[in-house]
N, C-alpha and C positions, 0 to 999 in steps of 0.2 A: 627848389627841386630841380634835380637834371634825370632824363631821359634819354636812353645809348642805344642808338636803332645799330644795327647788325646787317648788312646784308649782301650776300653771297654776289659773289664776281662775275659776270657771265663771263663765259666759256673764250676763251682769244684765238683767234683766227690760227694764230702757230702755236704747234706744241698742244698737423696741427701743431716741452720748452721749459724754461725759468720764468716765475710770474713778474717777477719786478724786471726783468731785461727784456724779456717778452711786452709788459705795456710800455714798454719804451719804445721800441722801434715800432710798433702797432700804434701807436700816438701818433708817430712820425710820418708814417707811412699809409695811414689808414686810405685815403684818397685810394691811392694805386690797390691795396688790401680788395677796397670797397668796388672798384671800379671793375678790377679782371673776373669778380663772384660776380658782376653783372655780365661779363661777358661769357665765363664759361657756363652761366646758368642759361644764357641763351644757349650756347651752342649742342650743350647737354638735352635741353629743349628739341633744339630740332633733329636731333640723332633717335633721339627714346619716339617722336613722330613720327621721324621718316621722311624731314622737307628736306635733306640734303643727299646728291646724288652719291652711289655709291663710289663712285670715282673720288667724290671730296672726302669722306672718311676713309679712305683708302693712304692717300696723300697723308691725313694729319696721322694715322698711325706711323704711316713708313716716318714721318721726319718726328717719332716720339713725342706727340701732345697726348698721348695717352696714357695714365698709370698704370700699377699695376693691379689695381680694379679695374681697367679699362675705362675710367671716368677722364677726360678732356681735363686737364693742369696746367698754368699757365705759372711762371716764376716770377711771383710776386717781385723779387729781388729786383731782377732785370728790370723791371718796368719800373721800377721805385728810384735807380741811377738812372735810367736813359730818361726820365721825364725831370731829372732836376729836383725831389729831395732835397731838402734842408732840417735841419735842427727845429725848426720852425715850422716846418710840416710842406705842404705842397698843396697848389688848385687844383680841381677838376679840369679846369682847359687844360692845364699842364701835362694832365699825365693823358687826358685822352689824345690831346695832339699827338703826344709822342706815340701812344700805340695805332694811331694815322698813320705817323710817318716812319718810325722804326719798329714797327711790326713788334711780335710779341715772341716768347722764348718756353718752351716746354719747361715744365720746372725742374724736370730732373736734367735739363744741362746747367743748372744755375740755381742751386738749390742751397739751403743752409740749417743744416744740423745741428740746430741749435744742443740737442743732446749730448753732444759728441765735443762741445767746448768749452771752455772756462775762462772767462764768463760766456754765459751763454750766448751776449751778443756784444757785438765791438763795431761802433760808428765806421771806422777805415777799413776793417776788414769787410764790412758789411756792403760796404758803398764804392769797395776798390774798382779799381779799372776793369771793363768786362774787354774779353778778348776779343780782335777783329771778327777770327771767322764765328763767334757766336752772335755778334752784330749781322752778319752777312746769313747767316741761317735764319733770326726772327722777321727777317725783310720778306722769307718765302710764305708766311702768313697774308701778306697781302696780296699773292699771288693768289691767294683761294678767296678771297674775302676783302670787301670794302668798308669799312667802319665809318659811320657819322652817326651827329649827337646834335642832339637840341634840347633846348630849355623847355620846362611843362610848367603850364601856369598854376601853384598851387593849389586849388581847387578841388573836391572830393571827386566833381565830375571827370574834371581832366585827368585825373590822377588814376583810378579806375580804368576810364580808356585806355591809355597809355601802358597801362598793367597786362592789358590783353595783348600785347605786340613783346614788352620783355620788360624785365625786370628795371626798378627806377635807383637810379645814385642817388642821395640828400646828406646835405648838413644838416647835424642835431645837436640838441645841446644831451651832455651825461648827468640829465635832470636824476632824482632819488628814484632807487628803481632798477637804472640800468645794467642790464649784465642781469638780472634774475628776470624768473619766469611771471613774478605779480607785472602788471600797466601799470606805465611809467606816466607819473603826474605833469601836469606843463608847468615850467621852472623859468623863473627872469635868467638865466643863464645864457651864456651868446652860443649857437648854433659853430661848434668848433670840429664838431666829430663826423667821419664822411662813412654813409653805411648804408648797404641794400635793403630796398623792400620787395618785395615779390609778392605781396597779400593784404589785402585792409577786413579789419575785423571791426565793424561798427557795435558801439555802445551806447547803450541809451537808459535812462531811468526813467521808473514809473512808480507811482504810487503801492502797495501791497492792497490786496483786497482785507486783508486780515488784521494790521496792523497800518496804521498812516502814520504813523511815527519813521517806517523800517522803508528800502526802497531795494527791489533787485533789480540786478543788470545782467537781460539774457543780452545773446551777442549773436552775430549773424554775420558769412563774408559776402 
């Protein structure tokens, strides 16, 4: 399990495609997919609170991190090349270093319609060169913000705590199940796929008073 703390810069002295083309680069790319839904789910977090000065949402509007829901967007794309992407998919360190060190891109500077192509996705178009000055604009992200990460020791306890500060990155396996709304069984399958959690829903069985044959599973977060 990985853990992506978030947090805000102090002040400086100056100054949703095609299915089959679509699970392909979502395969690919899941890492970065998975990691910026931990980051903008923080950030959305501390907007819809109220822990960020107005000065700082001011700022990510003027440089367009905001749709046109007004919901905070980051471009998956961008951060899928600058972190080094392969055919083979990519690590967690990889891609959060890079949003350390090359800052992150509103999505509608860097964004991909998949509707509007045929096929709906192409590895080189996908992964082409991104422009200087849009390198030089994701860099002002870190002018607002500090990003570091650590590891959380698997654990129900640890995992819970760490759930109250921001949402958690993890590899999983795509045991039977996934993708629909039944609980998904635990599968000898290797842990390939990188995806947010933001909630734990414990389960548990008991006997029925009515039937000891039958067993229900209330559930509790």
């Amino acid at each position: 399990f990985c853990f992506f703390l978030l947090r805000r810069r102090p002040p400086r002295s100056t100054q949703s495609r095609s299915s089959a083309a679509s699970d392909v680069y979502k395969r690919q790319a899941c890492v970065t997919f998975s990691a910026l839904n931990c980051l903008e789910s923080q950030i959305r977090g501390h907007i819809a609170y109220q822990r960020l000065p107005q000065k700082t949402i001011k700022a990510l509007k003027d440089f367009g991190y905001f749709n046109d829901r007004l919901e905070f967007n980051l471009s998956d794309r961008f951060t899928a090349k600058m972190s080094g992407t392969t055919r083979q998919g990519n690590y967690f360190v990889n891609v959060w270093d890079s949003i350390r060190k090359h800052g992150v891109l509103p999505e509608a500077d860097w964004p991909y319609p998949r509707d509007q192509r045929t096929p709906a996705f192409d590895w080189d178009d996908y992964y082409k060169e991104i422009p200087q000055e849009l390198k030089d604009k994701a860099l002002k992200f870190l002018d607002l913000f500090e990003v570091k990460y650590e590891w959380v020791i698997p654990t129900l306890h640890d995992i819970s705590y760490h759930l109250y500060q921001a949402p958690i990155q993890i590899a999983a396996p795509t045991c039977t199940g996934w993708n629909t709304a039944r609980p998904v069984e635990a599968c000898t399958m290797k842990a390939y796929h990188a995806t947010m959690v933001y909630g734990i829903c414990l389960l548990y069985t008991s006997p029925s008073p009515r039937d000891r044959t039958r067993y229900r599973m209330p559930s509790s977060a």
